[in-house]
PDB file of N, H, CA, C and O in Angstrom:
ATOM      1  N   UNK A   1    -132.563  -7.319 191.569  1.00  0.00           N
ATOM      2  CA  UNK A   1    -133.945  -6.897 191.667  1.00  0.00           C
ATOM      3  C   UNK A   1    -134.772  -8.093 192.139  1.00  0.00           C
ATOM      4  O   UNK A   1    -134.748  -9.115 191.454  1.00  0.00           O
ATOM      5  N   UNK A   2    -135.570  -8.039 193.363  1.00  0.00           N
ATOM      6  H   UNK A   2    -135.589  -7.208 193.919  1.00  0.00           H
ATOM      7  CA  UNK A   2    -136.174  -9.087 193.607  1.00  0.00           C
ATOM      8  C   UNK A   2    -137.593  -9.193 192.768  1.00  0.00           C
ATOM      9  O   UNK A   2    -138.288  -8.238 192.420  1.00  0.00           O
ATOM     10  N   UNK A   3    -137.869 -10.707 192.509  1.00  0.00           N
ATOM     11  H   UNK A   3    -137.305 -11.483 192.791  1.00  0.00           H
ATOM     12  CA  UNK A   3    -138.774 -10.723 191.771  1.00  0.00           C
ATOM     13  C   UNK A   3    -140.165 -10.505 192.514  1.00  0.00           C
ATOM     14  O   UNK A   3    -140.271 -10.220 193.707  1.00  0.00           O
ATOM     15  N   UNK A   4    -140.980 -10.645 191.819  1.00  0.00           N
ATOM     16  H   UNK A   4    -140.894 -10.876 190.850  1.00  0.00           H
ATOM     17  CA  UNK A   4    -143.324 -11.080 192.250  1.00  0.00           C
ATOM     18  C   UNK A   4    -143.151 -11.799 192.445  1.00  0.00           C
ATOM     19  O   UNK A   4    -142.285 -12.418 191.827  1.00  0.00           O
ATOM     20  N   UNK A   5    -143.918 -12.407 193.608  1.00  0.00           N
ATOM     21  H   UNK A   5    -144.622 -11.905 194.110  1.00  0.00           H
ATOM     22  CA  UNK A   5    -144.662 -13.460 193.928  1.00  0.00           C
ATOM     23  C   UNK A   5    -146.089 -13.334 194.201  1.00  0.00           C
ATOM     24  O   UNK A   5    -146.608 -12.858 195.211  1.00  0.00           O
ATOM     25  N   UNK A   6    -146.646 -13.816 193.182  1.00  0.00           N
ATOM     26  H   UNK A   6    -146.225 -14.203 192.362  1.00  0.00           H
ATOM     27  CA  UNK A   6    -148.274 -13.917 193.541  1.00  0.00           C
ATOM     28  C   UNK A   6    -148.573 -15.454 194.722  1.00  0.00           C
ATOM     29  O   UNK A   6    -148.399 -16.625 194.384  1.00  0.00           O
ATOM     30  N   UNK A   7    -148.999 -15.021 195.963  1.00  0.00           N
ATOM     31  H   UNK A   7    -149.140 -14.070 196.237  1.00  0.00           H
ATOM     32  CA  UNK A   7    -149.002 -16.176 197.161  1.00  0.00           C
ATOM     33  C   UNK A   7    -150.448 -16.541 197.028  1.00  0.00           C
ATOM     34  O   UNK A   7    -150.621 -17.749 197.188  1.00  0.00           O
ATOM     35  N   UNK A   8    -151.855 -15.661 196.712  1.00  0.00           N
ATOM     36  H   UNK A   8    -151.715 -14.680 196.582  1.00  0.00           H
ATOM     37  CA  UNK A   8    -153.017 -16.253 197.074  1.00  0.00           C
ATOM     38  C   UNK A   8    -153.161 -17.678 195.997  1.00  0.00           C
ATOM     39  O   UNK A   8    -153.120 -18.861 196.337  1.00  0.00           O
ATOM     40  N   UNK A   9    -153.355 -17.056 194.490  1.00  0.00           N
ATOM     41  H   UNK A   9    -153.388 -16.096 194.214  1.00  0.00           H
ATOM     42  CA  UNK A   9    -153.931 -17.879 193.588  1.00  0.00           C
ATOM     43  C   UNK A   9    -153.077 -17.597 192.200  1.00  0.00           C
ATOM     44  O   UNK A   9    -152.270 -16.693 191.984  1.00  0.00           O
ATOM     45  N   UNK A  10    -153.501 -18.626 191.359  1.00  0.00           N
ATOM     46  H   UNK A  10    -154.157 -19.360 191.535  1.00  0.00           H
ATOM     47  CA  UNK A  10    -152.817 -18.703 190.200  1.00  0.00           C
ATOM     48  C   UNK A  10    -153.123 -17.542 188.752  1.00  0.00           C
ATOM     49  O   UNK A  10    -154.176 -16.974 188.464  1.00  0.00           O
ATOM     50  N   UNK A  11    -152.338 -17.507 188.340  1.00  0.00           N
ATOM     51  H   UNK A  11    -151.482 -17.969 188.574  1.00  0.00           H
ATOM     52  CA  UNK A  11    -152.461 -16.417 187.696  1.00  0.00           C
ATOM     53  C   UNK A  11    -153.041 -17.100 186.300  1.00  0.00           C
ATOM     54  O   UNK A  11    -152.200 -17.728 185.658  1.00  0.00           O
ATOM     55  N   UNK A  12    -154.309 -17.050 185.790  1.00  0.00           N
ATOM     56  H   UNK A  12    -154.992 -16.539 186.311  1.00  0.00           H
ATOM     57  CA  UNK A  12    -155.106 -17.815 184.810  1.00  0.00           C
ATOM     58  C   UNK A  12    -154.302 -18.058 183.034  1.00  0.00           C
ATOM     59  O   UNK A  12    -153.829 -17.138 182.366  1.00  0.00           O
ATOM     60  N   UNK A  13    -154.332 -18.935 182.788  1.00  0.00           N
ATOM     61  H   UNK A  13    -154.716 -19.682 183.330  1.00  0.00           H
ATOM     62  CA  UNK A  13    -153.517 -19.077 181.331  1.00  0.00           C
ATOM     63  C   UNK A  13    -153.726 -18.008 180.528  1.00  0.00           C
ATOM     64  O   UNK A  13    -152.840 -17.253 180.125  1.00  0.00           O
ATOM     65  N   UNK A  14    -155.295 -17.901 180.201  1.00  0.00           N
ATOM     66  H   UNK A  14    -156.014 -18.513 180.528  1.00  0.00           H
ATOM     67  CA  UNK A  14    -155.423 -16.562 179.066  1.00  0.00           C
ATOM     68  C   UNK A  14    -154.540 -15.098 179.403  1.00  0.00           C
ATOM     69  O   UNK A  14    -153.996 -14.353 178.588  1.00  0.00           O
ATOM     70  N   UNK A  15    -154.593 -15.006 180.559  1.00  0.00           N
ATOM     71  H   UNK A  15    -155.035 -15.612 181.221  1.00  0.00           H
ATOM     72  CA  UNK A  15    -153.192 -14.416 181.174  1.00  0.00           C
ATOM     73  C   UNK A  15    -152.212 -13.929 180.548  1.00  0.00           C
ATOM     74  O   UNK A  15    -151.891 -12.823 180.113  1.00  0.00           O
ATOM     75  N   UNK A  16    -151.503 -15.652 180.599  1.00  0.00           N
ATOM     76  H   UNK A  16    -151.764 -16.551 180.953  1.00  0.00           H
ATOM     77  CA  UNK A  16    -149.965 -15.313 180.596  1.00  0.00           C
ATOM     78  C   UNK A  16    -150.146 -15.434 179.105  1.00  0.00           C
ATOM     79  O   UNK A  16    -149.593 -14.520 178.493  1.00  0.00           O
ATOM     80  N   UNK A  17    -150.838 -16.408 178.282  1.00  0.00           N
ATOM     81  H   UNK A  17    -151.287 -17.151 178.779  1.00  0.00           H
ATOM     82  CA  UNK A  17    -150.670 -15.916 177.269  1.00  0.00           C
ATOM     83  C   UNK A  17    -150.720 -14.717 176.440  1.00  0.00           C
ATOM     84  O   UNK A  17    -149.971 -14.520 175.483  1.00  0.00           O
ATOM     85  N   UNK A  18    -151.773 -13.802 176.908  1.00  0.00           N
ATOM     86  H   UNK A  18    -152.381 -13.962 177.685  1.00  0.00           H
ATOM     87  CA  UNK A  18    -151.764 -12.698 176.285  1.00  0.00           C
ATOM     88  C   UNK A  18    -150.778 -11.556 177.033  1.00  0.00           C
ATOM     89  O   UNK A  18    -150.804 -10.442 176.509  1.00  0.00           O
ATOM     90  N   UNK A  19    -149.822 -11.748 178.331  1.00  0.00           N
ATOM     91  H   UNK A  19    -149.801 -12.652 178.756  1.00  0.00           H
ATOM     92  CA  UNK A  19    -148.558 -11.064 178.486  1.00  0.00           C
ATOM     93  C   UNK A  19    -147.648 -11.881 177.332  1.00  0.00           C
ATOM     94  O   UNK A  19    -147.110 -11.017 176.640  1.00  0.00           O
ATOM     95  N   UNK A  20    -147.512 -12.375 177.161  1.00  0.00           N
ATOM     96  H   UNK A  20    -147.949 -13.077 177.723  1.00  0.00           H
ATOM     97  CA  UNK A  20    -146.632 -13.142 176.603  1.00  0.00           C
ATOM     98  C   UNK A  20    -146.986 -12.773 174.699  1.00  0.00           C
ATOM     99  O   UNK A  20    -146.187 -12.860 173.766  1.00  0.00           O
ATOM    100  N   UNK A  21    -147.883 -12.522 174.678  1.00  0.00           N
ATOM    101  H   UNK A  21    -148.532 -12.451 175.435  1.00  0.00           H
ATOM    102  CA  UNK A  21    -148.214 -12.227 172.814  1.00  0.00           C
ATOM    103  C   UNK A  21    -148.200 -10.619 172.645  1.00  0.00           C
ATOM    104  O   UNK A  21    -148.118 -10.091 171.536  1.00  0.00           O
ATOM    105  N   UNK A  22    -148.325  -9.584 174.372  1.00  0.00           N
ATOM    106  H   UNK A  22    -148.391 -10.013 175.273  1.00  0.00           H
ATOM    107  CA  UNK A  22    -147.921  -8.181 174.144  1.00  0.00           C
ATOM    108  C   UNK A  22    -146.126  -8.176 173.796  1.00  0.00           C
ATOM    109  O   UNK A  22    -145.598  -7.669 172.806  1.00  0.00           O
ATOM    110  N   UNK A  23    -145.368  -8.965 175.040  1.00  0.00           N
ATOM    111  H   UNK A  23    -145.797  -9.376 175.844  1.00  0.00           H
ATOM    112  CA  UNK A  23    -144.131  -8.936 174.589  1.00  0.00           C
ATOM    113  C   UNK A  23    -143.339  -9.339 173.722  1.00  0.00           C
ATOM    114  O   UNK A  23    -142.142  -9.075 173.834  1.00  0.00           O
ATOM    115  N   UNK A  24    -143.977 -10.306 172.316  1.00  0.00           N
ATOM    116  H   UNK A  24    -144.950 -10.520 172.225  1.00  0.00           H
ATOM    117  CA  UNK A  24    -143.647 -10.322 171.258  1.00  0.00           C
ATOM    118  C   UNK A  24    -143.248  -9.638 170.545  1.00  0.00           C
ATOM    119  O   UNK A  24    -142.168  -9.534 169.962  1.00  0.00           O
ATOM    120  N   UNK A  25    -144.905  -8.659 170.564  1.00  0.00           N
ATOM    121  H   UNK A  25    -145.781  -8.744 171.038  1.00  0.00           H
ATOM    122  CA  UNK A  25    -144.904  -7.565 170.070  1.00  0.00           C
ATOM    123  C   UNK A  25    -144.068  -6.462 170.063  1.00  0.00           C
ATOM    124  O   UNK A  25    -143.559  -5.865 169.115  1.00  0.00           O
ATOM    125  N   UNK A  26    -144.004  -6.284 171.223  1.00  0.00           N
ATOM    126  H   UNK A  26    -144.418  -6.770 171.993  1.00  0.00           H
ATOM    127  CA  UNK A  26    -142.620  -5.262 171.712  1.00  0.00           C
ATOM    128  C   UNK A  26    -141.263  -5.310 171.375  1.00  0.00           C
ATOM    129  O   UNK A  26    -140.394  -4.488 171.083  1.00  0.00           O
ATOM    130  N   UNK A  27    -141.376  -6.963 171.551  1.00  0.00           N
ATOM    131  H   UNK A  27    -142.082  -7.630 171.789  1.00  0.00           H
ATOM    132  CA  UNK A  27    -139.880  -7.390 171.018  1.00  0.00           C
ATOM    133  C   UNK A  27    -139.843  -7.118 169.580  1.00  0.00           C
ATOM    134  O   UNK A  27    -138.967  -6.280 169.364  1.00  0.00           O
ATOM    135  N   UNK A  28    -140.542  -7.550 168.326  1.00  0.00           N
ATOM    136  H   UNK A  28    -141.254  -8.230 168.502  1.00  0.00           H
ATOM    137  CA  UNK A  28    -140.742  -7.456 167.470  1.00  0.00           C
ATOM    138  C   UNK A  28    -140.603  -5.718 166.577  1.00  0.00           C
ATOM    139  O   UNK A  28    -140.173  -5.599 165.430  1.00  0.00           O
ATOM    140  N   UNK A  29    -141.054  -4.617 167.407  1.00  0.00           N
ATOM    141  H   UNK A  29    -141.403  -4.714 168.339  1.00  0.00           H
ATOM    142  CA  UNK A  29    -141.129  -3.334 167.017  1.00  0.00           C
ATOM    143  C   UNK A  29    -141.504  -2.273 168.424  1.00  0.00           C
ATOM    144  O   UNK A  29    -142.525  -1.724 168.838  1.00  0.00           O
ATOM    145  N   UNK A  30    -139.700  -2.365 168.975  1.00  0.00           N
ATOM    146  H   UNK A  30    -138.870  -2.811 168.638  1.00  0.00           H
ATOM    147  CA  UNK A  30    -140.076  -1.583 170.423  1.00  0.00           C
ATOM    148  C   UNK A  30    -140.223  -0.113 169.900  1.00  0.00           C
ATOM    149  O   UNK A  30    -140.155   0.510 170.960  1.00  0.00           O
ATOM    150  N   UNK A  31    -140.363   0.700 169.037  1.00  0.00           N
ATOM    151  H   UNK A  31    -140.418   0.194 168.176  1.00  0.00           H
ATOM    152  CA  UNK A  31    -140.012   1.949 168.688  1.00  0.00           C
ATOM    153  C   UNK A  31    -141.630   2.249 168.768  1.00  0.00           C
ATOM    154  O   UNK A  31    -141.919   3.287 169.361  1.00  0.00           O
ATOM    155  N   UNK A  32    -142.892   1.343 168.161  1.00  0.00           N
ATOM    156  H   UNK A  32    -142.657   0.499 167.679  1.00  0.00           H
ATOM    157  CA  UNK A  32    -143.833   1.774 168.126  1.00  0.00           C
ATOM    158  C   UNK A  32    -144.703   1.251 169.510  1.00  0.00           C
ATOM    159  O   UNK A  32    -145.919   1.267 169.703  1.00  0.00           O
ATOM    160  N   UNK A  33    -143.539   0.761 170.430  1.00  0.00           N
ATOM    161  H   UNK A  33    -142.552   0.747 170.273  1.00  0.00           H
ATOM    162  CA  UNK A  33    -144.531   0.045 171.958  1.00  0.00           C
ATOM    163  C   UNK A  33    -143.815   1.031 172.549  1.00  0.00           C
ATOM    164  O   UNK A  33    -143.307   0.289 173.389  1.00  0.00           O
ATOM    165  N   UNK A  34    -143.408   1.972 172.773  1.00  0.00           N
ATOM    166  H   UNK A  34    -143.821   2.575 172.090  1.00  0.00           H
ATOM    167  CA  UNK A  34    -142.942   2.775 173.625  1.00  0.00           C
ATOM    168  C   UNK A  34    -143.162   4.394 174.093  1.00  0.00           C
ATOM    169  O   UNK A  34    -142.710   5.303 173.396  1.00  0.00           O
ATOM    170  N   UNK A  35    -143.496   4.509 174.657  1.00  0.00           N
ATOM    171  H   UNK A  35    -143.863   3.771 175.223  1.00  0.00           H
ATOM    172  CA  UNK A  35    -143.919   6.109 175.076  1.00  0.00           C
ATOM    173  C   UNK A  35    -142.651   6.840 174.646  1.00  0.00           C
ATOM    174  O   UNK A  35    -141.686   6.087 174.509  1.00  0.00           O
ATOM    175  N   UNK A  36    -142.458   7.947 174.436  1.00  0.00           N
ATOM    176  H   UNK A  36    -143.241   8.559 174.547  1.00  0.00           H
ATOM    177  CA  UNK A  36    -141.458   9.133 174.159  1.00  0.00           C
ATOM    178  C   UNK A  36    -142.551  10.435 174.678  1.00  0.00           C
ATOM    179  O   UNK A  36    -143.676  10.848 174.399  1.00  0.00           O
ATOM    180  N   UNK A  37    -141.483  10.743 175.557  1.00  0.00           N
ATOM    181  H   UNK A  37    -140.569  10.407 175.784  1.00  0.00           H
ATOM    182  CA  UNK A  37    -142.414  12.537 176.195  1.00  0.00           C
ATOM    183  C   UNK A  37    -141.997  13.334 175.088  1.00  0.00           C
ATOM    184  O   UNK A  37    -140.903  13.244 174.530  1.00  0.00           O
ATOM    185  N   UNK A  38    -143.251  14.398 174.694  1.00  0.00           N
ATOM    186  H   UNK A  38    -144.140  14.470 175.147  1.00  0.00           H
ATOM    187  CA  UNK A  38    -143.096  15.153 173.463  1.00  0.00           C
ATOM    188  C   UNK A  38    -142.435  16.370 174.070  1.00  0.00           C
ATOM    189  O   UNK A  38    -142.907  17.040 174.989  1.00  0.00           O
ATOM    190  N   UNK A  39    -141.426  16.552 173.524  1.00  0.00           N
ATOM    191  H   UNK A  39    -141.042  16.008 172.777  1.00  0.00           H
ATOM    192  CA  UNK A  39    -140.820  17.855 173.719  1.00  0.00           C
ATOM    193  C   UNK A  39    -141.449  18.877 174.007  1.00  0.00           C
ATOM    194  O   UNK A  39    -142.309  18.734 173.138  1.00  0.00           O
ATOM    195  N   UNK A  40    -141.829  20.096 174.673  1.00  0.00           N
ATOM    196  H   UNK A  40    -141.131  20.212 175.379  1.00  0.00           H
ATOM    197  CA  UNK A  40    -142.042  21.312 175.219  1.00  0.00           C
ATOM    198  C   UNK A  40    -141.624  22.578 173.963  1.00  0.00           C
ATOM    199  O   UNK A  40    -140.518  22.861 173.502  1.00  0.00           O
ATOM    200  N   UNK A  41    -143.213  23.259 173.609  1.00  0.00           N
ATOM    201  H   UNK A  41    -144.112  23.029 173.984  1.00  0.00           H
ATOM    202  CA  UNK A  41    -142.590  23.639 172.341  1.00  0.00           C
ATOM    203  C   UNK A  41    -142.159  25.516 173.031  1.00  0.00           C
ATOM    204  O   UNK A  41    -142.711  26.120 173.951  1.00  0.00           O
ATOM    205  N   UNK A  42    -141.279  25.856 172.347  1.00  0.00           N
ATOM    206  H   UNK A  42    -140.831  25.365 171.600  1.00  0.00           H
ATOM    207  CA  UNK A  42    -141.206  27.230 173.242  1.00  0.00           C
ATOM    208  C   UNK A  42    -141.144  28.505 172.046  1.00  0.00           C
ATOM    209  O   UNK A  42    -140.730  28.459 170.888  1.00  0.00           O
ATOM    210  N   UNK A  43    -141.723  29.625 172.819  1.00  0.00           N
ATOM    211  H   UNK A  43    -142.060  29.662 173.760  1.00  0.00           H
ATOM    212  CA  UNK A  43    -142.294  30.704 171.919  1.00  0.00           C
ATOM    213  C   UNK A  43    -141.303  32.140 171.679  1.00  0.00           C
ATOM    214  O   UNK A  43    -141.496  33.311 172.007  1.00  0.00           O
ATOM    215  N   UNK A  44    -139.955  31.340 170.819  1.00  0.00           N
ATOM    216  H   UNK A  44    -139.798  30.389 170.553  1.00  0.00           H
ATOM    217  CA  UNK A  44    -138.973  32.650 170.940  1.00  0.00           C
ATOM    218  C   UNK A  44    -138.651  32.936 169.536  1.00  0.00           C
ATOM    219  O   UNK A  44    -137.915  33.881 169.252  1.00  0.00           O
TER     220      UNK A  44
END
């Protein structure tokens, strides 16, 4: 998979830190960072 490259400008610290303190999070408890499609309820 090729990676991003941002070419104009730098990508600002408060930034990466706060990508970096969501994927903690995620890492920490992926069950409640994650979407799940709700099942389709059917009328039989």
């Amino acid at each position: 998979m090729p990676a991003t490259v941002k070419e104009e400008s730098q990508v600002p610290n408060e930034d990466i830190d706060l990508a970096l303190m969501y994927k903690d999070m995620f890492v920490l408890n992926p069950t409640i960072h994650t979407y799940v499609e709700p099942e389709e309820e059917t009328d039989e």
